[in-house]
C-alpha positions in Angstrom: -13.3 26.5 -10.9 -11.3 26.5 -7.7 -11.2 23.6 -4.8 -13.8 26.4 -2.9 -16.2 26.5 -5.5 -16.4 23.2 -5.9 -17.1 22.7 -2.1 -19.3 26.0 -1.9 -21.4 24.2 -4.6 -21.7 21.0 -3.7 -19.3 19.5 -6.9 -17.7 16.9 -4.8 -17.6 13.4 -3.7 -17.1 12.6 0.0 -15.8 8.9 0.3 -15.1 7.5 3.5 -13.2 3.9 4.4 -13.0 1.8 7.4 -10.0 -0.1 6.9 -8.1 -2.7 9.4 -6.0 -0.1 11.5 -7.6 3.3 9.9 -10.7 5.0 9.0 -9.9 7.3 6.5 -12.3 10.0 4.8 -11.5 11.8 1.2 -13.0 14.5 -0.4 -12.6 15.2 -3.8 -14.1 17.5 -6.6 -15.2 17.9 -10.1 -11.7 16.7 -11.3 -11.5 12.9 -9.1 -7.7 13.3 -9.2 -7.8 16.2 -6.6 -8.0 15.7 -3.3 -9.6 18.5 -1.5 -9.3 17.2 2.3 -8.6 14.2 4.2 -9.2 12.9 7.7 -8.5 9.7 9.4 -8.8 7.7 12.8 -6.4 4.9 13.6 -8.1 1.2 15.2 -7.0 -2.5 15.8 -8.7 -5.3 16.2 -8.8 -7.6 19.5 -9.0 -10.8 19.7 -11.9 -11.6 22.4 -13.2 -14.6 23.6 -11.0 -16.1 20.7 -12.8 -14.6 17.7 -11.0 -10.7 16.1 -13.3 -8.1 16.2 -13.8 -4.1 16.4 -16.4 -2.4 19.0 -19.7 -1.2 17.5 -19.0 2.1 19.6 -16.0 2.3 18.1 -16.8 2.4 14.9 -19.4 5.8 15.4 -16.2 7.2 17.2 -14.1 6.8 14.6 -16.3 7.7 11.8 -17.1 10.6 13.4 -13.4 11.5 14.3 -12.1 11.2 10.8 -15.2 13.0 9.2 -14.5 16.0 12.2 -10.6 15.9 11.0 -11.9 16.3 7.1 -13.7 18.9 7.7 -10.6 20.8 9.8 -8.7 20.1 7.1 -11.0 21.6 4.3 -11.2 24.9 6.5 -7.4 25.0 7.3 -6.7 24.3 3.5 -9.5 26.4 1.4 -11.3 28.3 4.4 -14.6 26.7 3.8 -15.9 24.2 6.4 -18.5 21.4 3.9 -22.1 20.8 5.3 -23.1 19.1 2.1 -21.5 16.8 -0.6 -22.7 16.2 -4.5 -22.2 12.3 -3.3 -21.3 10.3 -0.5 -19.6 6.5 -0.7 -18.8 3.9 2.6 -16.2 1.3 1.9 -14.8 -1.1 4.4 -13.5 -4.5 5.3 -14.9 -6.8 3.0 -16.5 -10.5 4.3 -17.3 -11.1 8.2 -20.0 -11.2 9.8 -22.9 -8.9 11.2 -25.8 -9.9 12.2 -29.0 -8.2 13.8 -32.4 -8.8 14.8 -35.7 -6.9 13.6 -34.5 -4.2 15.5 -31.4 -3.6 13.9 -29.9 -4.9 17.6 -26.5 -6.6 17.2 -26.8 -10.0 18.2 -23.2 -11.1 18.4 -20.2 -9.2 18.5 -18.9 -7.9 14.9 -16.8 -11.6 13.8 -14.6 -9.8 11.0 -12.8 -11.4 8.1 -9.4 -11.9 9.8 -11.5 -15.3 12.1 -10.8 -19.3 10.5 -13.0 -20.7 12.7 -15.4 -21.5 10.1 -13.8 -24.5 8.8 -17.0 -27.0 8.9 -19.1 -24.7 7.3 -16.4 -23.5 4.3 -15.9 -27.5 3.8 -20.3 -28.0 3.4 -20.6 -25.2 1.3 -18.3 -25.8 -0.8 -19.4 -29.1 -1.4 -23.0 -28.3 -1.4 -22.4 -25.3 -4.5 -19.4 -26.7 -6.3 -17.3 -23.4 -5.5 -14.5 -22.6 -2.8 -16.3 -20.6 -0.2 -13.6 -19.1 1.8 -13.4 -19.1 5.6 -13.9 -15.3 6.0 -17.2 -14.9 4.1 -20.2 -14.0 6.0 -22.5 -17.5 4.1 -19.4 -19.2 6.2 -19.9 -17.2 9.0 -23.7 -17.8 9.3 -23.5 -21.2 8.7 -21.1 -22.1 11.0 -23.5 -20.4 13.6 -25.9 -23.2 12.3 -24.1 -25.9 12.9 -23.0 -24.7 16.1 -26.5 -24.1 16.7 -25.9 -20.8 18.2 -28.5 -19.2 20.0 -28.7 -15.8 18.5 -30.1 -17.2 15.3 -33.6 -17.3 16.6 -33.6 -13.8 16.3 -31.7 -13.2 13.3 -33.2 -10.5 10.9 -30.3 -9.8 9.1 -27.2 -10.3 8.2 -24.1 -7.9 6.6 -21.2 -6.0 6.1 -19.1 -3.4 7.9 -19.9 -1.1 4.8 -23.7 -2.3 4.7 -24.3 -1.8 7.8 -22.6 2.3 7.5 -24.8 2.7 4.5 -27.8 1.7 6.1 -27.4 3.3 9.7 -26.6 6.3 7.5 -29.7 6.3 4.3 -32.2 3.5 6.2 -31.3 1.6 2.8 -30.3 -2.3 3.2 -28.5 -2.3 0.0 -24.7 -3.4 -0.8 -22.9 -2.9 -4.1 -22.1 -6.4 -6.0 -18.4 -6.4 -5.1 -19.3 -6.3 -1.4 -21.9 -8.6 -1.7 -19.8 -11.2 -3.7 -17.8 -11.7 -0.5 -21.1 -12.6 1.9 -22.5 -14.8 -1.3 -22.0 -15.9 -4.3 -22.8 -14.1 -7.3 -24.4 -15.1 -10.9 -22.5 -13.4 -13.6 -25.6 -13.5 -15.8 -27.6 -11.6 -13.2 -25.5 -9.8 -11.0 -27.5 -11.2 -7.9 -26.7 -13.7 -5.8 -26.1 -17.2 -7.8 -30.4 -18.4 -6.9 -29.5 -21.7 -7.4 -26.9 -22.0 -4.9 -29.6 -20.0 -2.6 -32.1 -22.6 -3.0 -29.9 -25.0 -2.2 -28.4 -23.6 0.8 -32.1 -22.9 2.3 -33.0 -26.7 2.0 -29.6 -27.3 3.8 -30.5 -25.0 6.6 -34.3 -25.8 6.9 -35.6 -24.9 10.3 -32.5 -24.2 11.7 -32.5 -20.5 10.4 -35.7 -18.2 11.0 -35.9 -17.1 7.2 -34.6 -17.9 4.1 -31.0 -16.7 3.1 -32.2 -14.2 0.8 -34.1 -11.8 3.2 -31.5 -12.1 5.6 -28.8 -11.0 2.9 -28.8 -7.2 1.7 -29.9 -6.7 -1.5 -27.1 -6.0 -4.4 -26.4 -3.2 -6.9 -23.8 -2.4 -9.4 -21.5 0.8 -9.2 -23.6 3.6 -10.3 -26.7 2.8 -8.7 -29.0 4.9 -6.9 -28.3 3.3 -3.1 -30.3 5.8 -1.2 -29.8 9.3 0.2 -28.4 10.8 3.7 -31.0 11.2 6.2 -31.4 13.4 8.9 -30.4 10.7 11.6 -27.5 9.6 9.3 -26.1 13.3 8.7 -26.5 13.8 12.6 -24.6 10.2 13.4 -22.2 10.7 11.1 -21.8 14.8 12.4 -22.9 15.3 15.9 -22.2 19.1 15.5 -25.5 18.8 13.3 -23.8 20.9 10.2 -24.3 18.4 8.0 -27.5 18.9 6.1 -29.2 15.5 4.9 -30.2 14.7 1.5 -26.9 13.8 -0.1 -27.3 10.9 -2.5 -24.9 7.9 -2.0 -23.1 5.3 -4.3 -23.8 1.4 -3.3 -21.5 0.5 -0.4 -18.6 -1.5 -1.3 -15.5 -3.8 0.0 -11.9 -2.6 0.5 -10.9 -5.2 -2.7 -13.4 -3.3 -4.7 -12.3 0.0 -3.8 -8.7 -1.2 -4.4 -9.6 -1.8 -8.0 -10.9 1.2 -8.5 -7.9 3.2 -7.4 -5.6 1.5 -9.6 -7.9 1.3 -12.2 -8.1 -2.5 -12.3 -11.7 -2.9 -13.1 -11.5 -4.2 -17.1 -10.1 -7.4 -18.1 -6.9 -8.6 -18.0 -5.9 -5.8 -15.3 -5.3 -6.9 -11.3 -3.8 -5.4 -8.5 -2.0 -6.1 -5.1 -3.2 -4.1 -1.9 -1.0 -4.7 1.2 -2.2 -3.3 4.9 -2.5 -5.6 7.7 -3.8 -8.2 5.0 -2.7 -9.0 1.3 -4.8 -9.7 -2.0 -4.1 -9.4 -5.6 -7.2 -9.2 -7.4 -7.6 -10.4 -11.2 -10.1 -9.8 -13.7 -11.3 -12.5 -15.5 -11.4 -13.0 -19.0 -13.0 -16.4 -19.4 -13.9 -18.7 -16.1 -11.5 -21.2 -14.2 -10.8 -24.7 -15.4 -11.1 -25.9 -11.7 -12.0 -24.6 -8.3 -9.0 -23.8 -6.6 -9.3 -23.4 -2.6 -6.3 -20.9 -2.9 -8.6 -18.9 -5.2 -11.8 -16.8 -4.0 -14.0 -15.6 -6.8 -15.4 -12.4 -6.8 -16.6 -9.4 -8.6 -15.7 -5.7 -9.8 -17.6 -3.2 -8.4 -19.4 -3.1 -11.7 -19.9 -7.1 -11.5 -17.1 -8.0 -13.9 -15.8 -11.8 -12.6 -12.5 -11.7 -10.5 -10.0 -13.9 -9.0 -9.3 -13.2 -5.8 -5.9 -14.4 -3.8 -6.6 -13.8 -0.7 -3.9 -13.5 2.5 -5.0 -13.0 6.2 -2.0 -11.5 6.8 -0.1 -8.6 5.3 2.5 -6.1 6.6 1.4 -6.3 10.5 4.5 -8.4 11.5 6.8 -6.2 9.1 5.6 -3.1 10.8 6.4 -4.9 14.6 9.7 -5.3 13.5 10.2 -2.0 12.1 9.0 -0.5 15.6 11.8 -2.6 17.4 14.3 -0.9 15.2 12.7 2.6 15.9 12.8 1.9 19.4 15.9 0.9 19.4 17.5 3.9 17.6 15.1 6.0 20.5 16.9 3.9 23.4 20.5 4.9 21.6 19.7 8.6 21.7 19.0 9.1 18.2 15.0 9.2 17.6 14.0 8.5 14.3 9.7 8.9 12.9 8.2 5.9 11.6 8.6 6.5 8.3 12.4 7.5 8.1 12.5 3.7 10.3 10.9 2.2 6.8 12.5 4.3 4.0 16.4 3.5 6.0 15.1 -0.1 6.6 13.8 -0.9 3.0 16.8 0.7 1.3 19.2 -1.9 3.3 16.6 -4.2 2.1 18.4 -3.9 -2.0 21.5 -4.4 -0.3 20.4 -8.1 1.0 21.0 -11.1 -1.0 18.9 -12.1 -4.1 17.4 -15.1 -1.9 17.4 -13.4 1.5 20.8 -14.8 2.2 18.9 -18.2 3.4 16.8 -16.4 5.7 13.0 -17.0 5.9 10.0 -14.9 8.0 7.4 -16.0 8.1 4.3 -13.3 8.8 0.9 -15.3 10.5 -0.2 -13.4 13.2 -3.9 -15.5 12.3 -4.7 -18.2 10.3 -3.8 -18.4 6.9 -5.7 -21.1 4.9 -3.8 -20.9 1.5 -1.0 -22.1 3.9 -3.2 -24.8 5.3 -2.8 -22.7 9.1 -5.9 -22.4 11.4 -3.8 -20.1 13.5 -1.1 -18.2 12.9 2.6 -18.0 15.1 5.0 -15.7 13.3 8.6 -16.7 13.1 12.1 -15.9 11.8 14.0 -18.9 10.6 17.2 -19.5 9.5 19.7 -21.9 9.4 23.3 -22.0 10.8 25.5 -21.2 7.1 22.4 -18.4 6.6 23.8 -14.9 6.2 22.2 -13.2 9.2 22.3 -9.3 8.2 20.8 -6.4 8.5 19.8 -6.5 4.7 19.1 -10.1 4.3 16.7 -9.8 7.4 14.8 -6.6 6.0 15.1 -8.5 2.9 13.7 -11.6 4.3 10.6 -9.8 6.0 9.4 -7.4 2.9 9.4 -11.3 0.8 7.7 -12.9 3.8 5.2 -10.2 3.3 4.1 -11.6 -0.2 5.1 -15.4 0.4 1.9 -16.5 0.1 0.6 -14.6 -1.8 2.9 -15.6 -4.7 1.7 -19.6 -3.4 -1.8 -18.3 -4.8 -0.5 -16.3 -7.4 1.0 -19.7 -8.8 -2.2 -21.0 -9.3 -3.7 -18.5 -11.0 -0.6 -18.7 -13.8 -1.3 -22.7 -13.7 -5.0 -21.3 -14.9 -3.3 -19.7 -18.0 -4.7 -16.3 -16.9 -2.9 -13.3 -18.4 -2.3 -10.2 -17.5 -1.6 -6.8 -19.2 -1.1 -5.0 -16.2 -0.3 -5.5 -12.3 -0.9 -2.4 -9.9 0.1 -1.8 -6.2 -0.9 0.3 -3.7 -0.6 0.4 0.0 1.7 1.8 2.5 4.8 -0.5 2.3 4.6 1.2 -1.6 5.6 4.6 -0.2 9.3 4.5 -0.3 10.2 4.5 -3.8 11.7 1.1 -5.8 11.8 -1.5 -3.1 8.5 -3.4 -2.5 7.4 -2.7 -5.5 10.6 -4.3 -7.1 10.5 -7.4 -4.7 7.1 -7.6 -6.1 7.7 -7.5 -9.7 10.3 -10.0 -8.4 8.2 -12.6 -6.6 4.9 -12.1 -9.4 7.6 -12.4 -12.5 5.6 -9.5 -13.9 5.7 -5.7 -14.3 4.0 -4.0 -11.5 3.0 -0.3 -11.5 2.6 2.2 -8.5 0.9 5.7 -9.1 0.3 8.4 -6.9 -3.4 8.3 -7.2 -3.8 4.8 -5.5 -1.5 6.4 -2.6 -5.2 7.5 -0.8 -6.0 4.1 -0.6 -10.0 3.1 -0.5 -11.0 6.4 0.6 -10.4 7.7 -3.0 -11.5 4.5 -4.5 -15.1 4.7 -2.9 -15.0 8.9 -3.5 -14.5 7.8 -7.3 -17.2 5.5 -6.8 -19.6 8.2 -5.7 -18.5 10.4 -8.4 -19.5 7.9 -10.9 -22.8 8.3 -10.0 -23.5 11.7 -12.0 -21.7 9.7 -15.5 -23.0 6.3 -14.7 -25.9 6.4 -17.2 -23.3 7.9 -20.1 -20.2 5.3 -19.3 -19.5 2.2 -18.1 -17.4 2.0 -14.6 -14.1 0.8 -16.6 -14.6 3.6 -19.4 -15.4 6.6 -16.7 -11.9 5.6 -15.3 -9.7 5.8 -18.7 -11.7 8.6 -19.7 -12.1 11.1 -16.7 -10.1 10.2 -13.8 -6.6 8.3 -15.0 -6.1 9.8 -18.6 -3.0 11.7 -17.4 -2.3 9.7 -14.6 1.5 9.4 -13.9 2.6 5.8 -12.9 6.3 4.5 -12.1 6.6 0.7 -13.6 8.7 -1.5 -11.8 10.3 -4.6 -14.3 11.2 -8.4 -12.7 14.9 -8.2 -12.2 15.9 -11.7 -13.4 17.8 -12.2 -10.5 15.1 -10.6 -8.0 13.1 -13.8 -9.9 15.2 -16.2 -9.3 16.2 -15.3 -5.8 12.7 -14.9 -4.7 12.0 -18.4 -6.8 14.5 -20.0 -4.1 13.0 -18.3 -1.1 9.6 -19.5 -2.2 11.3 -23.5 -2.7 12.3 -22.9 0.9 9.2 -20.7 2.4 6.7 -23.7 0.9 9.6 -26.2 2.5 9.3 -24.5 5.7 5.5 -24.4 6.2 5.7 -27.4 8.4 7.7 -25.5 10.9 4.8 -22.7 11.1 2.3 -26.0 11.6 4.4 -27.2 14.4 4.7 -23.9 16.1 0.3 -23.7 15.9 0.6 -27.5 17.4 3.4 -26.4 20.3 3.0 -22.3 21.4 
């Protein structure tokens, strides 16, 4: 069968991911590994009224844009335009906080995961449930509200996620899919619901101060594979204004960019994590037996299929990275010799390999926000370096591609401290593009194998298509087995192995980067 068969009859998956600085949407078909069309919309954040956030409007716009620029892209490339889909999936910035009244009325502006201002609330809850609840989940969001007594939470209805909220504007369906949900709450293993004891508790803690109790303001949760609802006619025309769309499409459970990450390297089973960089960082593990201790640098989660996970979570990602990489472009525009974006990265990264094992001395230091595994409520990035450093062009690129996993690898400690193992280590994200240079300094800085394929190169979109595909084999296989078996069994994948002196030079940046924390604090104290 051809790519127009499958979209003439309906034998694809339509995913769609609203990521930090893109919404991208995927379409795939009977075989998951072929991507039929894409289309994207590019956003940032804005930090208003001291809190980062995205427009409501904006959202529609760009949701609408990038579906409007797939289905361009199916017509230019097959000569078919889709008005239906076999399955639809929504994926998106996990954590943060929505929340709405009986209406469906936004109270406050969208608070997304990227804000540290919850630091009373993390520091209860944490203590009240005998788990680290991370800054940027939406329990820390909400109860932060409460003891700010904020006045919005008379009216509060409802609470949820960037993704929940698509999937229900879209099916009417208040439903998110356990990996999403596992960053609002947290999760029982046994059930796959939110943890009831830790619900109870948290209801006596907030007594009259919230309108309900926390369960029927939280959505409720489902595992990948689960019948989440189906298009309706208000959805299809939200989502395509030109009213081709037909309604009726059946969609997967919503779920979190970590979630979808998993699923496009195929990190879902034991033993098996991966590292997604965009304007964040995470590495996500999967759990073979529970942790020893509770570790603030350590947020646990779940696979999309409910599976326990580690998460080392980072704030901030490749952002400062790609400023500097604009300088240079700029600056080779200014000289008369223009240069795209991504010849700026693939020149840049390759003089990268050409810097010193340690980064000649140099440190950079990424925190455009807060970072709490550094112990930062704000962020100030810097470049540091001492007088004897070696200040060159390779020991600088070098210096800001480590920077970009510094603390990461802090977290990453802990988890090897933990005794956790691991058979395999994925990557995707942008930085990964040009070939054998992040994803050395990675193997480097993680003192383990890492693997990049070019499946993972769509990102979340594919992830959360896959996702929607597995709801026609979900009652056959189990998430993990669907992968090996139908959508990675000839999967190509380049495997990057620590260089022992990539280790040990990274091992001294680290010595110095941890050293070197105190200036960041002092910067947040001064600037």
């Amino acid at each position: 069968m051809s790519a127009l068969d499958d979209i003439r009859e309906g034998r694809t998956s339509l995913g769609i991911e609203l990521g930090s600085t893109r919404i991208k949407a995927c379409l795939i078909g009977a075989d998951a590994t072929e991507v039929l069309a894409t289309g994207s919309f590019s956003w940032e954040n804005r930090l208003e009224d001291g809190r980062w956030t995205y427009a409501i409007d904006e959202v529609w716009r760009g949701l609408q844009a990038a579906y409007a620029a797939l289905v361009d892209d199916a017509q230019e490339r097959h000569g078919i335009r889709p008005d239906a889909f076999g399955a639809i999936g929504v994926s998106a910035m996990m954590h943060g906080y929505l929340a709405f009244d009986a209406s469906g009325e936004l109270l406050v502006p969208f608070r997304t995961w990227r804000n540290t201002s919850t630091g009373a609330a993390s520091a209860e809850l944490g203590e009240l449930f005998g788990v680290n609840i991370p800054l940027r989940w939406s329990i820390a969001h909400l109860h932060q509200a409460v003891l700010d007594a904020e006045p919005h939470l008379a009216r509060i209805a409802s609470v949820n996620t960037l993704a929940g909220y698509v999937h229900h504007r879209l099916t009417g369906e208040r439903v998110l899919g356990v990996g999403d949900a596992s960053g609002m709450f947290p999760i029982d293993a046994a059930t796959g619901d939110y943890d009831a004891r830790m619900l109870h508790a948290y209801d006596t803690l907030a007594g009259e101060r919230l309108p309900a109790p926390a369960a029927q303001l939280l959505p409720s949760v489902l595992p990948a594979g689960a019948a989440a609802g189906t298009l309706t006619a208000d959805g299809a025309a939200l989502l395509d204004p030109s009213g081709a769309l037909r309604a009726g499409v059946p969609l997967c459970p919503p779920e979190g960019d970590a979630g979808t990450g998993m699923v496009a390297t195929n990190s879902v089973a034991p033993r098996t994590g991966n590292v997604s960089a965009g304007t964040s960082i995470f590495a996500m593990v999967v759990l073979e037996h529970p942790l020893a201790e509770v570790h603030h640098e350590l947020d646990l989660v779940t696979t999309p299929a409910g599976d326990a996970v580690a998460m080392v979570h980072c704030n901030n990602g490749a952002s400062e990275l790609a400023a500097w990489v604009g300088l240079f472009t700029r600056f080779a525009a200014a000289a008369g010799q223009p240069i795209d974006d991504d010849a700026a990265f693939d020149v840049l990264f390759r003089e990268a390999l050409e810097g010193e094992a340690d980064a000649g001395g140099l440190l950079a230091y990424n925190h455009l926000a807060g970072e709490p595994i550094a112990g930062l409520v704000e962020g100030r990035p810097l470049f540091v370096r001492t007088p004897d450093s070696a200040l060159t062009l390779a020991n600088f690129m070098r210096s800001q591609v480590y920077g970009v996993f510094g603390t990461l690898a802090l977290g990453m400690q802990v988890l090897a401290a933990e005794g956790v193992q691991l058979d395999r280590m994925f990557a995707h994200g942008g930085m990964f593009r040009t070939a054998g240079v992040a994803q050395r300094f990675l193997a480097g800085a993680l003192d383990a194998p890492v693997a990049v394929g070019e499946l993972a190169a769509e990102g979340g979109a594919w992830g959360i298509a896959v996702l929607a595909s597995y709801l026609a084999h979900a009652d056959d296989l189990a998430l993990a087995e669907y992968l090996d078996q139908h959508v990675f069994a000839t999967a190509s994948l380049s495997t990057a192995d620590p260089d022992p002196a990539d280790v040990a030079g990274f091992s001294a940046y680290l010595d110095r980067y941890r050293a070197g924390l105190a200036i960041e604090a002092a910067a947040v104290e001064s600037l």
